[in-house]
N, C-alpha and C positions, 0 to 999 in steps of 0.2 A: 495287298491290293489285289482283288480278284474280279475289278472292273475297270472299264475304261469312259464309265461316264464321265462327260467333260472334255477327254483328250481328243486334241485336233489329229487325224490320220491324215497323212496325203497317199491315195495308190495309187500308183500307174496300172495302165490297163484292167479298170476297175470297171466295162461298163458291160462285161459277162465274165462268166466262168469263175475262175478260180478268186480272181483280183474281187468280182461284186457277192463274190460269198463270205469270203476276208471284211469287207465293208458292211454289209447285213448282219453279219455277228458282233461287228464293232457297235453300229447303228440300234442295235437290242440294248445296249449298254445304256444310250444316250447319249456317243460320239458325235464329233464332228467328222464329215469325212470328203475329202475332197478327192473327186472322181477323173481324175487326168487319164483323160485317155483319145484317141483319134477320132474315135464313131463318135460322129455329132447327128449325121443322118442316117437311118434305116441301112440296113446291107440285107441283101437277101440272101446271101449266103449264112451270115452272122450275125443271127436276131442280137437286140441290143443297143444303145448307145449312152451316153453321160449323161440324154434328158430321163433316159426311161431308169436306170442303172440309178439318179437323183431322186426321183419319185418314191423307187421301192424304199431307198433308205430310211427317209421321213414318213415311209409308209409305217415303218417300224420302232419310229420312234429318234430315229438321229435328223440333224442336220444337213445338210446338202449342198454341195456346191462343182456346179457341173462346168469342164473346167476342159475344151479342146485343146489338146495338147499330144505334139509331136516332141518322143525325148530322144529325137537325132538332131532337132534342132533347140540350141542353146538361149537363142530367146525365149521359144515356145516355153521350156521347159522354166525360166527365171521369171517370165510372166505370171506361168502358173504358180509360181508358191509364193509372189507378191500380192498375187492376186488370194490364195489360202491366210497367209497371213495378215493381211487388210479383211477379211472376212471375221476370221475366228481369235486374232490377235496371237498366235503363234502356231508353229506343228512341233507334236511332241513323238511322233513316229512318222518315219516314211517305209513304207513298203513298195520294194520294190518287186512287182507280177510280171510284168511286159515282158513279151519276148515272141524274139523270130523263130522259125522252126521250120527247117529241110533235111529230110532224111534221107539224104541220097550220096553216092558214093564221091568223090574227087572228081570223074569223066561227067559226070551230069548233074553236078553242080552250078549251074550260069554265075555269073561272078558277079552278078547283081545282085543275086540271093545269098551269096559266100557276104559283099558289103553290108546289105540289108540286116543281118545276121550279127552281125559283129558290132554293128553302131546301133542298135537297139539295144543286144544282149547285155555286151560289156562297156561299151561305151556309154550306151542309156544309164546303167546301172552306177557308172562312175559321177555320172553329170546332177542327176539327178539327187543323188548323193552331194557331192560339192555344192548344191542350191540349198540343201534343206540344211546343212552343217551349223551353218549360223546361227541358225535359228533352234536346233537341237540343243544344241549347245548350252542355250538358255531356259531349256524346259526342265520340270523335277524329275521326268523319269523316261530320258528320250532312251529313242530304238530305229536302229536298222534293221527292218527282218526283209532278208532277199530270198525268191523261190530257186533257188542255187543247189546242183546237189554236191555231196562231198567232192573234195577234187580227187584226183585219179589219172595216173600216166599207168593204166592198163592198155595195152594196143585194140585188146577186144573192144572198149568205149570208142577209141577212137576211129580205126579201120571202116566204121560202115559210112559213118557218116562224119569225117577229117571237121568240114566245114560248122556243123551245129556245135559239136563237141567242144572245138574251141571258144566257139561263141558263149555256150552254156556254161564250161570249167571258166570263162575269161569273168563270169560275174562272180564265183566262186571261188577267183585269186584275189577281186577286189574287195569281197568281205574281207578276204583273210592281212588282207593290207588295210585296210579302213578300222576294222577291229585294233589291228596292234598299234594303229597311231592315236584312234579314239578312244580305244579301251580302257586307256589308263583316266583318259578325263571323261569316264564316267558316260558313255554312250554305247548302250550295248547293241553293237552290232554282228549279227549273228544269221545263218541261211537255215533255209525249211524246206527239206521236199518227201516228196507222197512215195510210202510205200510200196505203193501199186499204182497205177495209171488211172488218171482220173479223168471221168466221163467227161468234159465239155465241147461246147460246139465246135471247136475247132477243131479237136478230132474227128469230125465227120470231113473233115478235107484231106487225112490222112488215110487211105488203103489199106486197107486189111485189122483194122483196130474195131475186135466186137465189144463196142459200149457194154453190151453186158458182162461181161466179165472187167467193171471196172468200179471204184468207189467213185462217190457223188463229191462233189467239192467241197461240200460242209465238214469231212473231215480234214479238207487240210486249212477249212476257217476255222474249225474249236481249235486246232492244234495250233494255230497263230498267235486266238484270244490267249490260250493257254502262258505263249512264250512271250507275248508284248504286254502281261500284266504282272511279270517279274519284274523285281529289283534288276534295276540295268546295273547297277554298281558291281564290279567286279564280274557280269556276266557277258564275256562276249570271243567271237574266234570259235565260236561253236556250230557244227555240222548237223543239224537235227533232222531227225526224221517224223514225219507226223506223230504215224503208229507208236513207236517208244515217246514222244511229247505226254499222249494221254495216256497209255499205260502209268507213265509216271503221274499223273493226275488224278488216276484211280477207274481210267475206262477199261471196263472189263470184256463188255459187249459189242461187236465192231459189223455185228452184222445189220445194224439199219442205216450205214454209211454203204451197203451195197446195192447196186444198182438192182441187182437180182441175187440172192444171198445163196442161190441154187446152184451159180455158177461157180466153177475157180478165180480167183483173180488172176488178171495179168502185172508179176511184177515190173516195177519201172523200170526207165534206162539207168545205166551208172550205180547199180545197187549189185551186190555180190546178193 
């Protein structure tokens, strides 16, 4: 299978960046793809939202279904894939994107952003997961792919930033738990993340990060399409990294994934 025409996607935080690059490459296929995410209206901070994020997809050829949803809360989140499933008649992958993000040390962490951080990251990623199970469960070739990176009790990951760290390894102990209960029955559940730091909006809210020394999101969507168009059978508990996804797939050439191919990349966090 080296397409995804047909299958129902649900992402979170699908209506930029990373999550609506994932869905645009699903959407080239002839996917369905259901777009959960918060931005319902304009942000001027954060171009985007689940109408505009709907449009491109069908722009391209997939399906659409735009789909407000908060994944700290449990209704929002059960609404939305009642509401995917009465659309498209099942989901055969959930990806989970969303997530919070504060780089800052233990003294200047506010503890709103420490909660904020932990019920998106790892809690989202648990919830969201337990809504879609059911329904996995019944598809031919379901998938858990979470933007998780390998887990890691190095102090250098954790010391700068205590607060995101757990948040981010907390979705990254929940594959590695979700995997070994669902694995056996045939759902592959498995995390994806970028070898280097990838360009999107949201990093313009972060200090010191020069976009140009960074890749474009579309390689950690081929490297997604790559991993959600395998045999889920026997594949899951797996820590991937974009860059080795398509090397393994035959990409030889990785410089028109850079922002500016002049520059060095900035490798990402949690990668030796």
């Amino acid at each position: 299978m080296s397409t995804l025409a047909g299958k129902t996607l649900f992402i979170t935080g699908a209506s930029r960046g990373i999550g609506l690059a994932i869905a645009l490459r699903a959407a080239r296929d002839g996917a369905n793809v259901a777009i959960a995410a918060k931005s319902s209206v304009p942000n001027p901070k954060l171009p985007g939202t689940i109408h505009t994020a709907a449009a491109a997809v069908e722009a391209v050829g997939g399906k659409a279904l735009a789909l407000k949803c908060d994944i700290r809360e449990e209704e929002s989140v059960h609404a939305a894939v009642s509401a995917t499933v009465e659309a498209f008649g099942g989901i055969d992958i959930l990806v989970n994107n969303a997530s919070a993000i504060w780089l800052a040390g233990a003294l200047d962490t506010p503890m709103k952003r420490f909660d904020l951080m932990q019920q998106v990251n790892a809690r989202g990623t648990f919830l969201c997961a337990q809504a879609c199970l059911p329904h996995l469960l019944k598809a031919a070739n379901p998938h858990i792919l979470t933007l998780a990176p390998p887990p890691s009790l190095q102090p250098k990951w954790w010391a700068p930033h205590t607060g995101y760290t757990l948040a981010k390894m907390g979705m990254s102990f929940v594959t590695l738990g979700l995997a070994g209960e669902f694995g056996p029955r045939g759902v592959a559940v498995n995390a994806l993340w970028p070898r280097t730091i990838v360009a999107t909006d949201a990093l313009n809210m972060i200090p010191g990060v020069d976009l140009k020394r960074c890749r474009k999101p579309e390689i950690v969507a081929d490297a997604a399409h790559a991993v959600l168009t395998r045999p889920a059978a026997g594949f899951a508990g797996q820590f991937l990294i974009d860059e080795e996804v398509l090397r393994e797939a035959g990409v030889v050439d990785f410089a028109p994934y850079a922002v500016d191919p002049a520059q060095t990349l900035l490798p990402d966090l949690f990668l030796d």
